[in-house]
C-alpha positions as CSV (number, residue, x, y, z in Angstrom):
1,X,-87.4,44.6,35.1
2,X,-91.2,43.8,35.2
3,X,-93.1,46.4,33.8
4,X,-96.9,47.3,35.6
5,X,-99.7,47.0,33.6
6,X,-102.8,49.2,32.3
7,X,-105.7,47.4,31.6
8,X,-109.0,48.9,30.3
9,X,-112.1,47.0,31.5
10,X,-115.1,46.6,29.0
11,X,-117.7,46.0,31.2
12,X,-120.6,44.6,28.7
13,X,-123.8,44.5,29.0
14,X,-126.5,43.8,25.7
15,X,-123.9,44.0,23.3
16,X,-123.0,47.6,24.8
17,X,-120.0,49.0,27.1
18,X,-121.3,49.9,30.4
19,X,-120.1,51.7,33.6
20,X,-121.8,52.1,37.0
21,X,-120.9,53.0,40.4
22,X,-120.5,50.2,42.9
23,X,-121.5,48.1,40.3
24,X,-125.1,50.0,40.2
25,X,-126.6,52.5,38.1
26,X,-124.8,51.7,34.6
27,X,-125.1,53.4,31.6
28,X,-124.1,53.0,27.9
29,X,-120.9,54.6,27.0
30,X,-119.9,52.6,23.9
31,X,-119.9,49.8,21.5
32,X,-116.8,46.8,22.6
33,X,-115.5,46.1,19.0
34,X,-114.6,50.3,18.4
35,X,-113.6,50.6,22.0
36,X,-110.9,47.5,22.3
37,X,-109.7,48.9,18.8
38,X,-109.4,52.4,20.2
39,X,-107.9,50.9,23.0
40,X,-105.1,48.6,21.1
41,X,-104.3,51.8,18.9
42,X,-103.5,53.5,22.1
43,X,-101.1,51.5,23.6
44,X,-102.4,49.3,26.3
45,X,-101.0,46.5,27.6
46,X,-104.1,43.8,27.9
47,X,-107.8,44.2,27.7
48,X,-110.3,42.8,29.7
49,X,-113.7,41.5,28.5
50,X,-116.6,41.2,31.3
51,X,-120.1,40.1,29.8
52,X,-121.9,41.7,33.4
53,X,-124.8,40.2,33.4
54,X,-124.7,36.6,32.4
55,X,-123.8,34.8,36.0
56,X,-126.7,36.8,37.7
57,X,-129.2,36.2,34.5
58,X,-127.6,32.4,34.2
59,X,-126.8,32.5,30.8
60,X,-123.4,31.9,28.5
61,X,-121.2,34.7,27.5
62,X,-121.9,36.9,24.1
63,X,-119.6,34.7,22.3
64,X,-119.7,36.4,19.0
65,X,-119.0,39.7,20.5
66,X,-115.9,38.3,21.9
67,X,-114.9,36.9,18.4
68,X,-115.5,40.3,17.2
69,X,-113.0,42.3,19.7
70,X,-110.7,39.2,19.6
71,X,-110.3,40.1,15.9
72,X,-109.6,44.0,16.3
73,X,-106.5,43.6,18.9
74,X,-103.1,41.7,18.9
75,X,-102.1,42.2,22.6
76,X,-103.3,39.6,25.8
77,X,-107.1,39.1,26.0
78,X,-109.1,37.9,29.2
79,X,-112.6,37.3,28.9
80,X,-115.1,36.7,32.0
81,X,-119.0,36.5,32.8
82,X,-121.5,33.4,33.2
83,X,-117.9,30.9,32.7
84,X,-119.8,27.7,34.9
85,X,-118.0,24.4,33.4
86,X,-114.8,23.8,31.7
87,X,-116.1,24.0,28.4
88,X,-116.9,27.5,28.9
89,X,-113.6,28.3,29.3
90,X,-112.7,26.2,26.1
91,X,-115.2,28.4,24.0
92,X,-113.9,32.2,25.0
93,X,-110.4,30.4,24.6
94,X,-111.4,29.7,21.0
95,X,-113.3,32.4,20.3
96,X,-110.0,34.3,20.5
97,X,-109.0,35.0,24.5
98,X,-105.9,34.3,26.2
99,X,-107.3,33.9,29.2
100,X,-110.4,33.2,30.8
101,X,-111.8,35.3,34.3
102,X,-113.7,33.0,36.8
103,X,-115.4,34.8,39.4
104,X,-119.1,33.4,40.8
105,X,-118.9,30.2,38.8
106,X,-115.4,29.5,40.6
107,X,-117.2,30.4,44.4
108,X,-119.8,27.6,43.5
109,X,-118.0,25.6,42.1
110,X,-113.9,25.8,43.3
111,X,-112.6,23.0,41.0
112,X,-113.6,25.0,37.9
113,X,-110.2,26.7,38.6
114,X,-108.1,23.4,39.0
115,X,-109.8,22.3,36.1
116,X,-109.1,24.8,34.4
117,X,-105.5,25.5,35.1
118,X,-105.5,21.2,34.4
119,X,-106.7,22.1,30.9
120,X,-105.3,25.3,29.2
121,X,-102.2,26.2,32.3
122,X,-102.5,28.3,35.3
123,X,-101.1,31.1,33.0
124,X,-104.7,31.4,31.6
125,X,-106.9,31.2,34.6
126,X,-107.9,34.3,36.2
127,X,-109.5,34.1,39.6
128,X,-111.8,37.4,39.9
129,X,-113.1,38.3,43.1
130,X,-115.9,41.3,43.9
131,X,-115.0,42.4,47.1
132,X,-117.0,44.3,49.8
133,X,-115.9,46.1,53.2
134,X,-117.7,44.4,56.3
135,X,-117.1,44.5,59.6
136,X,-114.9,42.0,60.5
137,X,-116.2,38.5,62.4
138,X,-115.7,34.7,63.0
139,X,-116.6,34.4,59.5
140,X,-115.3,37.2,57.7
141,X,-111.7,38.4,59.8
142,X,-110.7,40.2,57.4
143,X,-113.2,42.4,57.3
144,X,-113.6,41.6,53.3
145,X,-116.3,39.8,52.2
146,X,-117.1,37.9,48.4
147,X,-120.1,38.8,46.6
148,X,-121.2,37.3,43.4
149,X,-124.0,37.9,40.5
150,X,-122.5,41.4,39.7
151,X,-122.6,42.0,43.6
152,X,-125.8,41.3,44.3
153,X,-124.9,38.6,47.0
154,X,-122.9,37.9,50.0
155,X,-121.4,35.1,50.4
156,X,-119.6,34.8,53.9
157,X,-116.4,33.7,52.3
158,X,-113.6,35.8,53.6
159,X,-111.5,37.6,50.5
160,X,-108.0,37.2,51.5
161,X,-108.8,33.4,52.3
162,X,-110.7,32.9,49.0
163,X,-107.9,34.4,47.4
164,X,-105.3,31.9,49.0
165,X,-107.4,29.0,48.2
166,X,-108.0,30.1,44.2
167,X,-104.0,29.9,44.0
168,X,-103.6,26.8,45.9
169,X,-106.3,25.2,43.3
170,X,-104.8,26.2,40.1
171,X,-105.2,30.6,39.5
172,X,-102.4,32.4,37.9
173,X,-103.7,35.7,38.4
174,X,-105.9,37.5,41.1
175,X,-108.0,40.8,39.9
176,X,-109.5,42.4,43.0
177,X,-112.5,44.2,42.4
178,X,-113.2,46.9,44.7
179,X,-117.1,47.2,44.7
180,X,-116.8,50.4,47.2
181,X,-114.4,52.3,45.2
182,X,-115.7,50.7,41.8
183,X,-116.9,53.8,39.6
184,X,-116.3,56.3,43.0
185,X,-113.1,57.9,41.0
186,X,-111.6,58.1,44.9
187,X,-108.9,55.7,44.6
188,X,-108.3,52.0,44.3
189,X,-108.8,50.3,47.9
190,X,-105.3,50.1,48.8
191,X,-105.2,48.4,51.6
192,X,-107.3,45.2,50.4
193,X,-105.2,45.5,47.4
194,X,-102.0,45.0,49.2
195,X,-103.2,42.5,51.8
196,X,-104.1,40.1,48.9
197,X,-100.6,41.0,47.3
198,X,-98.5,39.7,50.2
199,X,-100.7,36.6,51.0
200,X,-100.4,35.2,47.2
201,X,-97.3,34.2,45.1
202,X,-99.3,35.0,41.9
203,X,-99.4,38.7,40.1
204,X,-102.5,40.9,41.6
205,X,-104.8,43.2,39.6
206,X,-106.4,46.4,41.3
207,X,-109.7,47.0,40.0
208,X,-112.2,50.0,41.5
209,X,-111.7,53.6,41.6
210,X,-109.1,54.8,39.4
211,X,-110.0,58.7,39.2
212,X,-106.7,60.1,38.1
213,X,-102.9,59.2,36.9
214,X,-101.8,59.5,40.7
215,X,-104.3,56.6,42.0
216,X,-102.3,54.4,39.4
217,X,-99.1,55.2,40.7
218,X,-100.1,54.8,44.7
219,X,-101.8,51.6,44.2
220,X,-98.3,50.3,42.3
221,X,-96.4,51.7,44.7
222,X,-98.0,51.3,47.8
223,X,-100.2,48.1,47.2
224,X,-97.2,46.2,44.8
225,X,-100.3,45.5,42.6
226,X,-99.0,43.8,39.1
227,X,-101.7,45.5,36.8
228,X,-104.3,47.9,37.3
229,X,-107.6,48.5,35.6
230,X,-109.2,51.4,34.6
231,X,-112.4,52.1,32.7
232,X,-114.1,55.6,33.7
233,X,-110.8,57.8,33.2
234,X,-110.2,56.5,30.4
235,X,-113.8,55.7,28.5
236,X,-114.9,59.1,28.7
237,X,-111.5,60.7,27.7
238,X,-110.0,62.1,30.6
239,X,-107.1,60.9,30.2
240,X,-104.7,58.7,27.6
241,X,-103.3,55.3,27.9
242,X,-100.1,57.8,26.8
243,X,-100.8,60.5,29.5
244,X,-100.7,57.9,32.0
245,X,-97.8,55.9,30.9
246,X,-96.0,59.0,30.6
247,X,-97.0,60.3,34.3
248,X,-95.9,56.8,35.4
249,X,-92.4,56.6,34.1
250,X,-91.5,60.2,35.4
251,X,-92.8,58.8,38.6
252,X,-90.0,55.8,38.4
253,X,-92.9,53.1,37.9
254,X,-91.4,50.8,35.5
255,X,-93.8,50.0,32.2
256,X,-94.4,49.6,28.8
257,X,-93.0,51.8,26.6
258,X,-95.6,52.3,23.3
259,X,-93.8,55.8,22.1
């Protein structure tokens, strides 16, 4: 059987772990090397790496401090922020990552993610989409809409279309980033969630609003998400990778045992 996934998000910004709300307002909550060790120690399954601000400031990705959490954890590893060209993805691959996350350099530039899969396997080429509630038009029927730079801009690309398209060029794996229920604690967006997860043939990620042990379970159950991320619950100590498995398996959700 396939176990579900929990994956904490380190959301980085100048060298420090950061968490917002609707991807605004974010304050310091940690330092990335301690936290992904913390994090390994507790029994997660993968760990995700996002350097926040380099595609909006147009810069390359804090290389060393993903050498440095690379070095502390022996479980999967993607790594995303500022990745524009191919050899961007070579250097986090390098530097220690198993995969790499493409989000507004693969809406410029699509290839990147055929190039990509070309180079290192589909298996390492995450397509990562911010996604924003609209109402729904010609452009945008969904009623979804992509933003990129940290969701500062709209794009008019539709996200259940932009979602079909990154697996039809080369993406392994979807994360769908809720920037509505990002930091809200309400609940992941279910109902994007599981749109995306019909219309692809490729594992989906929730990502946005985790607030308690119960969101994890509805979005698994409800959404058939593959993986879900959480970072508030979690960060501040809420609640355990443990506490969570352990509310999961008595709910029948199949994972990871790490007891």
């Amino acid at each position: 059987m396939i176990t579900k996934r929990i994956i904490p998000c380190l959301d980085v910004r100048a060298g420090k772990v950061t968490k917002g709300i609707a991807f605004q307002g974010n304050i310091d909550v940690g330092d990335p090397v301690a936290m992904a060790r913390a994090y390994y120690e507790g029994g997660v399954d993968e760990l995700v790496f996002y350097d926040i601000t380099a595609s909006n400031e147009r810069r390359d990705i804090m290389i060393d401090v993903v050498s440095a959490v690379a070095a502390e954890i022996f479980i999967p590893f993607s790594v995303g922020g500022g990745l524009r060209t191919l050899e961007d993805m070579r250097r986090v691959l390098l530097a220690g990552a198993e995969k790499v996350s493409v989000d507004s350099g693969a809406v410029r530039n699509p290839q990147l993610l055929a190039e990509g899969a070309k180079a290192f396997g589909s298996q390492c080429v995450v397509l990562s989409m911010q996604v924003k509630r609209v109402p729904k038009s010609d452009e945008i029927p969904s009623g979804y809409e992509i933003y990129i730079d940290g969701g500062r801009r709209p794009m008019e690309l539709d996200a259940l279309q932009w979602a079909q398209r990154g697996v039809e060029l080369g993406a392994g794996e979807i994360v769908v980033n809720s920037i509505d229920q990002d930091g809200t604690k309400a609940g992941y967006d279910i109902v994007l969630t599981k749109a995306i997860a019909a219309l692809v043939p490729v594992p989906v990620i929730a990502s946005g609003g985790a607030g308690n042990p119960q969101h994890i379970r509805d979005v698994f159950i409800e959404s058939n998400a593959d993986a879900a991320i959480v970072a508030s619950i979690t960060h501040y100590g809420e609640f355990s990778i443990e506490h969570i498995k352990h509310y999961l398996e008595t709910e029948g959700v199949p994972i990871r045992n790490t007891w």
